[in-house]
C-alpha positions as CSV (number, residue, x, y, z in Angstrom):
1,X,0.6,2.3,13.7
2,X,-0.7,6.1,13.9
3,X,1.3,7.4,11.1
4,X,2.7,6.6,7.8
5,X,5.2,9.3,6.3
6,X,5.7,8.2,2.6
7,X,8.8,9.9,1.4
8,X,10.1,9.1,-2.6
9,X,13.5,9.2,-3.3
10,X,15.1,10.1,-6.9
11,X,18.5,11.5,-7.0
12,X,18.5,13.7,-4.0
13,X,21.4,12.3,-2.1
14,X,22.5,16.4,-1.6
15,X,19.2,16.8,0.5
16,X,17.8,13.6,1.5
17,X,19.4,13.6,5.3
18,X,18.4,17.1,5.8
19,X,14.7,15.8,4.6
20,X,14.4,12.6,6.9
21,X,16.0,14.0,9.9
22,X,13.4,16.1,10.0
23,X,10.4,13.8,10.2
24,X,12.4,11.6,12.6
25,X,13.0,14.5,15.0
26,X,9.3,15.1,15.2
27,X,9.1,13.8,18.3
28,X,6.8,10.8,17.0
29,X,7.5,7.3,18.5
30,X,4.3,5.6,16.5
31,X,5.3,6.3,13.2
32,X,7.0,4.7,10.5
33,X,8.9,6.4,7.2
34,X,9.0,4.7,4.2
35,X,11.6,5.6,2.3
36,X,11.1,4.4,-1.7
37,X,13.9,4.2,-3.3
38,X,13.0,4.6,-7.1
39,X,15.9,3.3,-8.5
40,X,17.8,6.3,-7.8
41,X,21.6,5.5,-9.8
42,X,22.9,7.6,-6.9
43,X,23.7,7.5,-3.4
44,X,20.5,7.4,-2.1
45,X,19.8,3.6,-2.2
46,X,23.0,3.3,0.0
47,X,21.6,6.1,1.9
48,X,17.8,5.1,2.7
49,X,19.4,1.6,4.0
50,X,22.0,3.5,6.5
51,X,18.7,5.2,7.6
52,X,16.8,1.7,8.1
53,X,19.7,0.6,9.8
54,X,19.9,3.5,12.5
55,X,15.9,4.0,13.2
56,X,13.8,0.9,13.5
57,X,11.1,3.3,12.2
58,X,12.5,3.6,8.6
59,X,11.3,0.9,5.9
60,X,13.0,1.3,2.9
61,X,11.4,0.1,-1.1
62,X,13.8,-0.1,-3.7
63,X,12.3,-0.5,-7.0
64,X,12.9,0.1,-10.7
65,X,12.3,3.5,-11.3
66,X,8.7,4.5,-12.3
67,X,8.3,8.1,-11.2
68,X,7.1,10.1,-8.6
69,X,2.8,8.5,-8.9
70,X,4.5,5.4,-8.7
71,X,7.0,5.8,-5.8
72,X,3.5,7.3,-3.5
73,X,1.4,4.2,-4.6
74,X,4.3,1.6,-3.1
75,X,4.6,4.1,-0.1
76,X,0.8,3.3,0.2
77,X,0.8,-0.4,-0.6
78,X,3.3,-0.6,2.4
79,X,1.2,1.7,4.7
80,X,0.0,0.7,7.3
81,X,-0.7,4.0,10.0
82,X,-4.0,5.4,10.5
83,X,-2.9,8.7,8.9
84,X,-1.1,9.1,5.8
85,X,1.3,11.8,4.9
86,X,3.8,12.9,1.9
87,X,7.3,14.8,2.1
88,X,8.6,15.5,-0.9
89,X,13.0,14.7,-0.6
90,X,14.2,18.2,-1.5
91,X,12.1,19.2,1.5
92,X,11.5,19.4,5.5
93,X,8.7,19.7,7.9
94,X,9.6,22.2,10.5
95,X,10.2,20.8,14.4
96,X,6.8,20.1,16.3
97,X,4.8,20.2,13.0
98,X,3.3,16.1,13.4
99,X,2.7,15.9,17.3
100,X,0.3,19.1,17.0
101,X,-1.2,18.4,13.6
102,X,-1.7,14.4,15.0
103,X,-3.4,16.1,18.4
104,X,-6.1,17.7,16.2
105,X,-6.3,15.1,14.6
106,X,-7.1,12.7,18.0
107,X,-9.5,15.4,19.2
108,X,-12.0,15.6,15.9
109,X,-12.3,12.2,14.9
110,X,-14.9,13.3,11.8
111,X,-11.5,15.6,9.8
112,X,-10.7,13.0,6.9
113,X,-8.4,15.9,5.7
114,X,-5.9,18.1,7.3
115,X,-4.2,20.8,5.7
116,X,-1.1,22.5,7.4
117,X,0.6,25.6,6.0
118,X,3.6,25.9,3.6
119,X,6.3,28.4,5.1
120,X,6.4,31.6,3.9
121,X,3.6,30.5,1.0
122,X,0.6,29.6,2.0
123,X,-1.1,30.5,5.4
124,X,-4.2,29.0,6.6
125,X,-6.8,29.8,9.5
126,X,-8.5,27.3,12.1
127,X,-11.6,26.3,9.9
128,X,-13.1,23.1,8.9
129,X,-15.7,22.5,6.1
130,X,-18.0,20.2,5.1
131,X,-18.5,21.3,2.0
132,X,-16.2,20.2,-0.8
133,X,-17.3,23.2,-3.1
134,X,-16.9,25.8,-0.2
135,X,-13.4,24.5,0.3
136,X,-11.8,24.3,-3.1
137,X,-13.3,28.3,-3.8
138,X,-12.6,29.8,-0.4
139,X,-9.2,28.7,0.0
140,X,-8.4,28.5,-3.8
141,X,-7.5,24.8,-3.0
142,X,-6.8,24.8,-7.2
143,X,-3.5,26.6,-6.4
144,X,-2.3,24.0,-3.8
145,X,-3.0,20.5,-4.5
146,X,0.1,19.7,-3.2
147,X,0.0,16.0,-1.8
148,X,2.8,16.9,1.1
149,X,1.3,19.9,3.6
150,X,-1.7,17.5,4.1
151,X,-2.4,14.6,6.8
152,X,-4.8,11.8,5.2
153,X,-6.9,9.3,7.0
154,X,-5.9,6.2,5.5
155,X,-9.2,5.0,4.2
156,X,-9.1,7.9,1.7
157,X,-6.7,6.0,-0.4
158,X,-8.7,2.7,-0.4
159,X,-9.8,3.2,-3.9
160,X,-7.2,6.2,-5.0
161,X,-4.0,6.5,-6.5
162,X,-1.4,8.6,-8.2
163,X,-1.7,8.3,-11.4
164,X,1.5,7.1,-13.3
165,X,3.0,8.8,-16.1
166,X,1.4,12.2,-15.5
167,X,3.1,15.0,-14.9
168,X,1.0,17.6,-11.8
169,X,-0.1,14.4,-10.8
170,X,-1.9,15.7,-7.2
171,X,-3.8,18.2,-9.4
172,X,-5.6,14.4,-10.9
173,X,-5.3,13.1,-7.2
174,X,-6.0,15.6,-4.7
175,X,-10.1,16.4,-6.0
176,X,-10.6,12.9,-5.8
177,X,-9.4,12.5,-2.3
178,X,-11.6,15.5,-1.6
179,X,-14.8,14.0,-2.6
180,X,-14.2,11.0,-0.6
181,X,-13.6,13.3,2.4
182,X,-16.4,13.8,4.9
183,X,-15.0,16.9,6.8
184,X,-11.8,18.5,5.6
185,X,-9.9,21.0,7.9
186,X,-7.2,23.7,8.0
187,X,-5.1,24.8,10.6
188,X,-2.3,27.2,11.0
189,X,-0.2,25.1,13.4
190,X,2.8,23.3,12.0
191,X,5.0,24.1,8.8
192,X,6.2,22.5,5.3
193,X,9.2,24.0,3.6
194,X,9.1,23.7,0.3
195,X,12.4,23.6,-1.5
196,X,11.9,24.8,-5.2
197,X,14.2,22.5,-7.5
198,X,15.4,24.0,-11.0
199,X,15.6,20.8,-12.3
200,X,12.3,19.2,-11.5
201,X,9.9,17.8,-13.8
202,X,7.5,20.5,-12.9
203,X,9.5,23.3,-12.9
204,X,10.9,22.4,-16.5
205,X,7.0,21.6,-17.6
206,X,6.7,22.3,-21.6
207,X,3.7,22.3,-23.6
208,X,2.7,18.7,-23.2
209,X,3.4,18.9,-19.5
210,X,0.9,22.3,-19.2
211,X,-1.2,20.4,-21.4
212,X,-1.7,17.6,-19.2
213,X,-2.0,20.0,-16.2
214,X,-5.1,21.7,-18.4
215,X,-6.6,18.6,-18.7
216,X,-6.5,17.4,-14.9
217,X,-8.6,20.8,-14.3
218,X,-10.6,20.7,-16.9
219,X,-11.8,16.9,-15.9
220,X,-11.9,17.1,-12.5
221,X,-15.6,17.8,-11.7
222,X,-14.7,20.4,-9.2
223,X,-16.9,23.7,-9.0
224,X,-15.4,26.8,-10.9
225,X,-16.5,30.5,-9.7
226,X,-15.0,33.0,-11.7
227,X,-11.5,33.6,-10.4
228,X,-10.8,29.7,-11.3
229,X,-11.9,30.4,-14.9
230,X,-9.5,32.7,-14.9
231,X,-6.7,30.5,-13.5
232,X,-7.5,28.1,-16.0
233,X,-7.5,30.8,-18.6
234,X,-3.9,31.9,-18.0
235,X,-2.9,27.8,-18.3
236,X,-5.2,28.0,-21.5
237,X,-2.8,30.5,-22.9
238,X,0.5,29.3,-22.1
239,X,-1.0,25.7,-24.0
240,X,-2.3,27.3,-26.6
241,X,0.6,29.7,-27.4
242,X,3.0,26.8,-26.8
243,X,1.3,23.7,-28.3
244,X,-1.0,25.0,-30.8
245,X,-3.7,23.0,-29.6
246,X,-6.8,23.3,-30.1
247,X,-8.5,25.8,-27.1
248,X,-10.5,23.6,-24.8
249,X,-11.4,26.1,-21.8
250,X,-15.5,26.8,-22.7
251,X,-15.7,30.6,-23.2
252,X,-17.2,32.4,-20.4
253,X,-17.9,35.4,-19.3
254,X,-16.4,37.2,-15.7
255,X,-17.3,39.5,-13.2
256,X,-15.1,42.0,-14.1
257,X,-15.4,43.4,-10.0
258,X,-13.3,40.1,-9.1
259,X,-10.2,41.4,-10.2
260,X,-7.8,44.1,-10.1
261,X,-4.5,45.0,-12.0
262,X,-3.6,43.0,-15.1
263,X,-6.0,40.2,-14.4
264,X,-8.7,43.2,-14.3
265,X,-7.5,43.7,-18.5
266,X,-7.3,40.1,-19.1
267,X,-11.0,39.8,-17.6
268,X,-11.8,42.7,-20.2
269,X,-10.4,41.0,-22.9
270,X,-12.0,37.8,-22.1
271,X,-15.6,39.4,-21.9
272,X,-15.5,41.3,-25.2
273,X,-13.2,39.2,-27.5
274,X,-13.2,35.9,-26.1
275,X,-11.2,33.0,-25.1
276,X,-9.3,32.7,-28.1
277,X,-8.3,36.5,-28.6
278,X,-7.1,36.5,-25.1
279,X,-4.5,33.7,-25.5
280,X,-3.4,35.4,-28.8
281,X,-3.2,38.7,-26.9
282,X,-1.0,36.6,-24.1
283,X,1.4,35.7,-26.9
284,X,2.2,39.1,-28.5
285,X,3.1,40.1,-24.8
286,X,5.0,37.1,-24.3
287,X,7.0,38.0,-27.9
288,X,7.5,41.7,-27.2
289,X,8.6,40.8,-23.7
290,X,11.3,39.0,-25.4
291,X,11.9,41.2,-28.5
292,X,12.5,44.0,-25.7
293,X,15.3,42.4,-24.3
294,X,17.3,43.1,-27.2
């Protein structure tokens, strides 16, 4: 088998055809979609099974529900292409994406990794690295972890999976995946649409869910230049101002040259006052943002 499309559903009967029609009409005969099912209480187990029952490349999981970490690892345990890949089923890939993506693919047998872009949010060039560092810094990789705009070799996910019960999960995944890579590539062939859902976990996140998303940076090992810090110091903030917690970020200081606009202040801020005096200073904006409305 050359490819394994892993695609987990939860309560998306509204969008699921539109979803794995498009990976069907890719135009790829060697691939299967696996379809789990986690324990959706709407149409969709009904759904994924009139799939199976049309293409002989649909296989279908059903299984209690256990999230979306745990809906990718049975979409892996089942696996059994050469290349991996994730769609997410409030989204599409566009027409043509797989064949070309699977070509480069065939023709530089050393990529472990390929990233394709996300319409209309994130472009990429032609480039491929060997360095994890230079990867994660020059394409500010932290901002798009995403486990879906990227084909896998399977071996990557020998010893690696989502893990369950977290919330950002491929921001604990995806620098793991990266240090078992060799050679990791982008390209600016092909196209994932990303579908932004109001009611996702991610877009609802709360305290403990940015929390959690503060942690998986903070204990990820990956290099951290200055414009990361800052990254890291805005989801500091929003913790902190939310939670209460404790601050956890290390202070440090910024080359203030990095950065223009508001990020240019909050670099300021961060240089002369610190950490802590930046996140209180993000919360007395935050509250006279909201006092103004009135």
């Amino acid at each position: 088998m050359l490819l394994s499309v892993i695609i987990p559903v939860y309560r998306v009967e509204h969008t699921l055809q539109r979803c794995v029609e498009s990976v069907l009409s890719q135009g790829v005969d060697d691939m299967e979609v696996i379809l789990v099912d986690d324990g959706s209480p709407d149409n969709c187990p009904v759904l994924c099974d009139g799939w199976a029952e049309k293409d002989a490349r649909v296989k279908v999981i059903h299984k209690d529900n256990g999230g979306l970490s745990d809906a990718r690892n049975a979409g892996i345990e089942m696996a059994t292409g050469d290349y991996l890949t994730f769609v997410d089923s409030d989204d599409y890939v566009e027409d043509d994406t797989y064949p070309a993506l699977l070509q480069i693919m065939a023709e530089h047998p050393d990529y472990d990794l390929l990233e394709y872009p996300i319409v209309n949010r994130l472009s990429l060039e032609d480039r491929t690295y060997q360095q994890t560092q230079e990867y994660w810094l020059d394409t500010k990789a932290y901002l798009h972890t995403y486990a879906w705009n990227k084909i896998y070799r399977r071996h990557l996910f020998d010893d690696i999976r989502f893990p369950v019960g977290k919330i950002f999960e491929d921001v604990y995944t995806f620098p793991q995946l990266l240090r078992a890579a060799t050679t990791i590539a982008t390209t600016q062939i092909g196209g994932y649409h990303y579908c932004p859902n109001p009611q996702s976990i991610t877009a609802q996140a709360d305290g403990a869910a940015l929390s959690m998303l503060l942690d998986a940076h903070l204990q990820n090992g990956m290099p951290m230049d200055d414009i990361y810090y800052l990254h890291l110091a805005n989801i500091q903030s929003d913790v902190w101002e939310r939670t209460g917690q404790p601050i956890r970020l290390a202070a440090r200081q910024v080359d203030i040259a990095h950065f223009h606009g508001k990020d240019k202040l909050k670099a300021i801020i961060l240089n002369t006052l610190g950490i802590k005096k930046l996140c209180q200073t993000n919360k007395l904006i935050h509250l006279f943002k909201k006092t103004s409305r009135w």
